[in-house]
N, C-alpha and C positions, 0 to 999 in steps of 0.2 A: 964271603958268600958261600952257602952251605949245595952242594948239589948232591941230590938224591933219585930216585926212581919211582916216578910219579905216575899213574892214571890221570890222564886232564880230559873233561868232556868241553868240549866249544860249543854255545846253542847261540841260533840267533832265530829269528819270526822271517817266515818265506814271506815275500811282498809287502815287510814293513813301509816300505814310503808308497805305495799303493793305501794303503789304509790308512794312513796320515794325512795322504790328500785327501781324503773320503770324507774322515772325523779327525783331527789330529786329537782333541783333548781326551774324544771317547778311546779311540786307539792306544792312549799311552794308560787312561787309566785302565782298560781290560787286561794290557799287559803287565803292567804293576797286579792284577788281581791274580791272572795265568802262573806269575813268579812264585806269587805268594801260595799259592794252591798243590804248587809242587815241590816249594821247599823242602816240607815235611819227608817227600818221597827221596830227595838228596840225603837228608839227615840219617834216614832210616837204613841209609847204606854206607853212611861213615863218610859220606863227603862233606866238604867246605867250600864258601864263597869265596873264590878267590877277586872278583868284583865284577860288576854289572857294567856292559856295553852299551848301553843307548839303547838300541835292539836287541842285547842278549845278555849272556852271565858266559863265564869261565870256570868252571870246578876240577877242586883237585880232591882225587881218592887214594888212598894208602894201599887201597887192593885195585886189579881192573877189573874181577867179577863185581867188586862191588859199581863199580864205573860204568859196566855194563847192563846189571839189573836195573840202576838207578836211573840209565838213560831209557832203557824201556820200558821203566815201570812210571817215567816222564812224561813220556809219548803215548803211553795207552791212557793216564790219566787225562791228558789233552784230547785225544777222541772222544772222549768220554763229555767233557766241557762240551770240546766245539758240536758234540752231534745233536747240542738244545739249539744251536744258533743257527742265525741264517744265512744262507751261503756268504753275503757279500760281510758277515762280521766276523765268519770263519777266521782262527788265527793259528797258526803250525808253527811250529818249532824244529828247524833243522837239528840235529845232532851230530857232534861228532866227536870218536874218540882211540885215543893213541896211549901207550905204555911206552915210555921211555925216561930218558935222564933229562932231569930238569936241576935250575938254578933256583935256588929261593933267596929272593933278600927281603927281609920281612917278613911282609904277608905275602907279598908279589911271587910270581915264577914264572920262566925265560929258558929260551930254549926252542931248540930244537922240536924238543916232543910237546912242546907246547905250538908250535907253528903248524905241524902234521896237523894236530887235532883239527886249527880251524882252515887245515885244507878241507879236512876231510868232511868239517860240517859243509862248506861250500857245495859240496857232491849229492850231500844226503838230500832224499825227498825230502817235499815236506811231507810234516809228520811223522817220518821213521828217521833212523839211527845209520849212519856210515861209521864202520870199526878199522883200523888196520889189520893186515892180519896176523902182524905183530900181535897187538890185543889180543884178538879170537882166539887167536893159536892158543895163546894160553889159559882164557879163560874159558873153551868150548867145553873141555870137557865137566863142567860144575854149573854151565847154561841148559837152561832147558827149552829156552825159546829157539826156533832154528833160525840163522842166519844166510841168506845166499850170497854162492861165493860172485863178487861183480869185477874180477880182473882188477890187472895190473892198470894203476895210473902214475901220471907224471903230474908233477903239479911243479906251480911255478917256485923259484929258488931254493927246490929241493932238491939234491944230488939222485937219489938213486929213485927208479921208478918204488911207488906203496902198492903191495895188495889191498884191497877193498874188500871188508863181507858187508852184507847191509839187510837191513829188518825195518819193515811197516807194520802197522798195527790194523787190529780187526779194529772198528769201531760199533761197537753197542753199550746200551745204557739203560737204565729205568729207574723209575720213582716211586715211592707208594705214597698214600693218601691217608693221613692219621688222624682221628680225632682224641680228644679230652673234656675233660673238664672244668672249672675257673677254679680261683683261688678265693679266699673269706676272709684275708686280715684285714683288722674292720677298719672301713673306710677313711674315717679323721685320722689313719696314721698314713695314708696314701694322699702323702699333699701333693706329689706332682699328678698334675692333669695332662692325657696326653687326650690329643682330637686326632683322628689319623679321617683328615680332608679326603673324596672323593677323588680316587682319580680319573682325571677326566677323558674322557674316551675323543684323540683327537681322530678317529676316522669317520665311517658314518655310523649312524645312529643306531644298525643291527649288531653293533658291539657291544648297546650300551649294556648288558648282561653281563660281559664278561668283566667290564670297569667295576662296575657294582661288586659286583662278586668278589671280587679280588679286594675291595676295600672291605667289608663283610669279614675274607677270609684274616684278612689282618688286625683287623678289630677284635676279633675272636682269639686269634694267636697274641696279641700284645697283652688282652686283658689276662691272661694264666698267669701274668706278672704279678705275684703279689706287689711288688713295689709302689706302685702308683695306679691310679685311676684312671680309665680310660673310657671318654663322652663315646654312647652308644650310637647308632647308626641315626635314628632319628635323631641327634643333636648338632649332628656333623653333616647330615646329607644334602643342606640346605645351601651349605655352603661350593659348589664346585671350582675346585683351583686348580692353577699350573703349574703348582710345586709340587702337584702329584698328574704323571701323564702314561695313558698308556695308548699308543699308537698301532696300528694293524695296516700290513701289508700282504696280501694272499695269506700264506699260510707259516707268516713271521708277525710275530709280538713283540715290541717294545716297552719294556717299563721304566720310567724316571720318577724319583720320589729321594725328597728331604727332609733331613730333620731341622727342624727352626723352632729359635728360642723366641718363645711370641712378644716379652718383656721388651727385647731390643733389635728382634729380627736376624741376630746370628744365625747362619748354617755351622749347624753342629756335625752335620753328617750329608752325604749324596751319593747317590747309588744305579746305575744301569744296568738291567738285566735285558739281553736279548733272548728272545727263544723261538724255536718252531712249536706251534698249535701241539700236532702229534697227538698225545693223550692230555683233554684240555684237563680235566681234574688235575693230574701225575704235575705237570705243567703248571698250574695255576699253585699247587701244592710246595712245589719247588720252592717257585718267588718267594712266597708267603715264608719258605723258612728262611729263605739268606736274608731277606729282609728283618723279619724279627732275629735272626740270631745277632746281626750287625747293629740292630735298632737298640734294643735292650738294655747290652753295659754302656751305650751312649746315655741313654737315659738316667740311668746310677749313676754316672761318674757326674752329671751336670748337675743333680739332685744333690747330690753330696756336695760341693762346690759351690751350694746356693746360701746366701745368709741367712743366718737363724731367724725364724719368723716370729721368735721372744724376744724380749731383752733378755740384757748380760743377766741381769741379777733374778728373770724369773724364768729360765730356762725349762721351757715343759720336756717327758721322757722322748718323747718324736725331735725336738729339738738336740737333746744330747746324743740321740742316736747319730743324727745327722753328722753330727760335731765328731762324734768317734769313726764315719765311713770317711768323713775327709780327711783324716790323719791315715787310715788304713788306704787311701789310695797314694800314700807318702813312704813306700815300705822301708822306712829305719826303725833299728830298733825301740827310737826314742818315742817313734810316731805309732810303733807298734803298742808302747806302754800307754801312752796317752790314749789310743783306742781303747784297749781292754779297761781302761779306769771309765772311759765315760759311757762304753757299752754297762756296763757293772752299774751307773750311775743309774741310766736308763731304764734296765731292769728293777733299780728298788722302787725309782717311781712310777712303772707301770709292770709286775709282774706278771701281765700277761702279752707284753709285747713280747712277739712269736720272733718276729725277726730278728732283733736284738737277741735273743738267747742265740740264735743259729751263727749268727756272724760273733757272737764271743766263743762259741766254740772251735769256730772255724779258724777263728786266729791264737787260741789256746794251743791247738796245732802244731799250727808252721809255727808258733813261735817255736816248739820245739825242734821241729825240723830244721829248721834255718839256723838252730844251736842258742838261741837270744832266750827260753824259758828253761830252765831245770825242767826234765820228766819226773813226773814222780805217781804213785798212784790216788793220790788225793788231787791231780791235775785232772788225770783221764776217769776216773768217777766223774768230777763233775762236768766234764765234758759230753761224756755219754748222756748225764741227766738232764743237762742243759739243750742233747737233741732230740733226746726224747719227749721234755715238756714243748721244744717246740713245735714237735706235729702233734703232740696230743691239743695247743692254741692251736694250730692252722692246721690242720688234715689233710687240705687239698695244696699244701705249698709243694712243691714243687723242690724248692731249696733246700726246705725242712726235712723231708726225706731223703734227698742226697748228702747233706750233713750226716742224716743217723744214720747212713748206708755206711759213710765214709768211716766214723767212729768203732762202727761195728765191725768194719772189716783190718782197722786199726788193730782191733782187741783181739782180735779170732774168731770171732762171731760167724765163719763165713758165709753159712748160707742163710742166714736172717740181714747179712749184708746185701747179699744179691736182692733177696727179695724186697727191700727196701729203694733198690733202686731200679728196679722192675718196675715200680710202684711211682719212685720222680720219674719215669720216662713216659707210662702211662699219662701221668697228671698231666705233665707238657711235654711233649712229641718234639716241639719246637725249639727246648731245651739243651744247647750244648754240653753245657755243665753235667746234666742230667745222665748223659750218655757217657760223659769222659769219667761220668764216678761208676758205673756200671762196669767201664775198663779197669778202674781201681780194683772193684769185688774179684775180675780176670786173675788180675795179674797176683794177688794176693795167695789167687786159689793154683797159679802154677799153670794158667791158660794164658799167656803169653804174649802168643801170634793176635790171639782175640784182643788183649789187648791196647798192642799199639797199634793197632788200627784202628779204636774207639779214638786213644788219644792224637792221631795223627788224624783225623775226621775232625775233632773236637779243633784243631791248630788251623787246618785247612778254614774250615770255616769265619777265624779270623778274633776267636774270641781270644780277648783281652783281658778278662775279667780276671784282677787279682786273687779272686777267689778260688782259682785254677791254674796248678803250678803245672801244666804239659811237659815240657822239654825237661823235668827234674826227673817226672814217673818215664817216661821215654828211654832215658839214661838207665834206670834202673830192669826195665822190661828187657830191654835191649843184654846188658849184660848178663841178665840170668839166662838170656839165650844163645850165649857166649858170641855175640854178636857183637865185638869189641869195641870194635872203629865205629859202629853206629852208635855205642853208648858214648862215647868221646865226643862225638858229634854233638849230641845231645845237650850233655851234660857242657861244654863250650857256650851254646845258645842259652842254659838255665842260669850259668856264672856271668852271663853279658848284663841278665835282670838283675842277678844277687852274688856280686863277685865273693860273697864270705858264709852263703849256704853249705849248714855240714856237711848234709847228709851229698849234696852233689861233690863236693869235696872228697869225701871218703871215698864214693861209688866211681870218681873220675881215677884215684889212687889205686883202686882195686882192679879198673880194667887195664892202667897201664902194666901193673903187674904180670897181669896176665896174658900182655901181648909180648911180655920180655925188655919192655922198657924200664929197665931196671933203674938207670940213672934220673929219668923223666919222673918216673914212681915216687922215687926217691926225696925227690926234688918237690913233689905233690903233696906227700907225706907232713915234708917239713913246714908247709905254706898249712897242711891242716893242724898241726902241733901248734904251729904260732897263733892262731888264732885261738885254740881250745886245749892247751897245753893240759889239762885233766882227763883227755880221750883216751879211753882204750876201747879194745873189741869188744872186752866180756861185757862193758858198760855200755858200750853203744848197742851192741844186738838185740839191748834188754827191751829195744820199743818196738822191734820186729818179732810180729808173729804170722809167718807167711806158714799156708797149708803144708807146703810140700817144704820135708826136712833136707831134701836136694837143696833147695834151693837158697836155704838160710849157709849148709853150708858149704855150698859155691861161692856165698858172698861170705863168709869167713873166710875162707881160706884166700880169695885176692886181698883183705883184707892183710893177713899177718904177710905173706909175701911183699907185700908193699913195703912194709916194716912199721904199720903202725901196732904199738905194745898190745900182748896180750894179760899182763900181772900174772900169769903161769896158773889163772885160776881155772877150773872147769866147769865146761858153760852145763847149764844144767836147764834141757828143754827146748823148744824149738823157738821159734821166736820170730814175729815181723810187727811192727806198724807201722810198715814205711807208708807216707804221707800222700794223700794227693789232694789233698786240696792244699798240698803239696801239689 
């Protein structure tokens, strides 16, 4: 059993079994949603799960500043949540945390300084943070939040009385209110039909404005999909159901609404939003986007998964497409070639389907990234071409520009990248992807901080969409900010999806280098050699063409330190195409 010196944070929710009685189902799923919302904000500081409590989580960190920002940077995101809801679905998270020697076996750890922690969440308000001042002491001077000092306590089967500091959060928040435009790929390739039913206003009848409304605003947000087809307001209005409800209490909103497969009446999806009124647009704006943003890749993934509407042997280009998104929601190499052969298929017999070109681009890619395609420049030509003809077919997509953002910022392109994806966030506001490739153009151009914050927004929101590798560009943001423990983090979470992705590979070898885990590094190296035993530097950097010449080499040089080979050639030129759709 290995024992080291660990930061452990303890959280758990102030009056979980008060809110159990309340709601139990609604209760556990807000805090499954709460968990999920602030992962991101764990990762971003190098911590890990060490496992979920029923009512809370356990995390351990390698540093305690990072232990520290990560619990405050917890707790302000949670004000932030709770100040839409209303009082009685209010949910807080105690905090608390300790620096000391811990026992790990396994994943597990024990201890002492694990026992402090969850005194010390015990103490904490809810919603702020209780530190030892163990902790503080050490990491005050690198914090910039202040801390009060709250005295000596004794806690139960603890020897010696803990100093206490402790920190609440301001709470404020706001929204803005976006519009767009729709999409034009022509309609016979958009065989899924979606009806998004009236939700029905269960209070009185001077809401019925804001039920409308809000079905309206999601009408309007789902249609930017080019994907599928969505029945307009007059086609759907007629019907009012209770698989879509919005309820009002003074000056608190309820929304519930499902996704149901109408063939066999599966729930594909379900969703609760509480809020306060506040600013009804800001407010109504919100919904509308967690909802499309969660609605959306449910939509694709069940479309894709659906049987061919040909026969075997007369296979139309919408049919093969289909056939190649079900293999691409199967990420093996074997499933990835089988895509790319029937996207390819799809294209000769319809050369103007738009979306078929974006998603064989898109997977031309990560093939590379993930080490499974040879790069070569007869790849990325026809990559570029393939997303360029697809916004010259679809104009208003949405995808299609964030592909050519992505491509473009692949190549060096940068600032006809960004503007590309200025352009998908414009088309749809609603769009995750959209936003998380805009962090792409960031991180490319050497703006960093901007970036993983698109991509930790992009994670937060919950999108799943293989088309969007987060936790790979996170790993990489993160270390060019020498932000070590948070790229390790990261890059953990991207090898859980693709235990054999190069590029997270290499970039996990280069931060351990760099933290002085020499034998860890070492040991990293050799798990990337066996896989790609032809890798070296001078070849791998050749698909990176990042702005800033810091920054390619920062990532060389944890590169050779690690001791993956360099052939003693000289690299000649700057170079990034690190990946995000990747």
């Amino acid at each position: 059993m290995e024992r080291r010196l660990s930061a452990i944070v303890c959280a758990d929710v102030a009056g979980y079994s008060r809110l159990m009685g309340i709601d139990e189902a609604g209760t556990h799923a807000a805090f499954k949603a709460h968990r999920s919302a602030v992962y991101p904000v764990i990762l971003n500081h190098g911590g890990r799960l060490v496992k979920n409590t029923g009512d809370g989580f356990l995390l351990e960190f390698p540093s305690v500043v990072g232990a520290i920002e990560s619990a405050v940077g917890m707790q302000a995101l949670m004000a932030e949540r709770n100040s839409q809801l209303p009082a009685d679905r209010v949910m807080q998270f105690r905090l608390g945390v300790h620096m000391g020697d811990v026992m790990a076996d396994e994943d597990e750890v024990y201890g002492d300084g694990v026992n402090i922690a969850v005194r010390l969440e015990s103490i904490a308000v809810p919603g702020g943070v209780a530190a030892s001042a163990k902790a503080y002491t050490e990491a005050s001077k690198h914090l910039s939040t202040p801390f009060a000092d709250a005295g000596l306590h004794r806690f139960k089967n603890i020897a010696e009385p803990v100093g206490v500091w402790t920190w609440a959060p301001d709470r404020s928040g706001s929204s803005a209110r976006q519009t767009s435009s729709a999409s034009n790929l022509p309609a016979q390739y958009r065989t899924a039909i979606v009806g998004v039913l009236p939700f029905a206003n269960l209070s009185d009848s001077a809401d019925e404005y804001f039920s409308d409304g809000l079905t309206e605003d999601l009408i309007h947000a789902l249609s930017l999909q080019s994907f599928y087809r969505v029945l307009s307001r007059n086609s759907t209005f007629a019907f009012k159901s209770r698989n879509l409800s919005m309820r009002r209490a003074g000056s608190k909103i309820r929304v519930t609404a499902e996704l149901i497969a109408p063939e066999n009446g599966e729930q594909l999806w379900a969703g609760r939003y509480d809020r306060d009124i506040g600013d009804l647009f800001a407010m109504q704006d919100e919904i509308t986007t967690h909802l499309c943003a969660a609605l959306a890749p449910e939509i694709y993934r069940a479309e894709a998964s659906a049987p061919a509407r040909s026969s075997s042997t007369d296979l139309t280009a919408w049919d093969r497409f289909l056939r190649g998104l079900s293999h691409y929601y199967k990420p093996t190499k074997a499933d990835y070639e089988a895509s790319i052969g029937l996207f390819r298929e799809a294209i000769a017999l319809d050369p103007a389907l738009s979306i078929a070109r974006a998603y064989l681009a898109t997977i031309m890619m990560q093939g590379v990234q993930f080490g499974w395609i040879k790069s070569t420049s007869e790849l990325w030509t026809e990559a570029m071409s393939l997303a360029e003809s697809s916004v010259r077919l679809d104009p208003r997509s949405s995808f299609a520009y964030s592909i050519l953002s992505y491509v473009q910022a692949m190549e060096g392109h940068h600032d006809a990248a960004l503007e590309a994806a200025r352009k998908a966030v414009e088309l749809n506001p609603y769009d995750m992807g959209a936003r998380g490739v805009l962090g792409i153009c960031h991180m490319v151009s050497g703006e960093h901080r901007q970036a993983i914050e698109l991509f930790s927004t992009a994670v937060q929101r919950g999108n799943s969409d293989p088309r969007y590798q987060w936790p790979a560009l996170n790993a990489f943001s993160h270390y060019l900010l020498r932000q070590y423990d948070a790229s390790l983090s990261w890059a953990r979470e991207a090898l859980y999806l693709n235990p054999n992705h190069l590029q997270v590979l290499c970039v996990r070898a280069a931060a351990l280098a760099q933290l002085d885990r020499t034998e860890e590094a070492a040991k990293a190296v050799a798990v990337l050699l066996t896989s790609f035993p032809g890798l070296n530097v001078e070849r791998h950097l050749r698909n990176f063409r990042w702005k800033t010449p810091a920054d390619t080499a920062h990532y060389r040089d944890g590169l050779l330190k690690a001791g993956v080979p360099f052939r003693n050639l000289t690299l000649v030129g700057s170079g990034s195409k690190l990946s995000a759709n990747s």
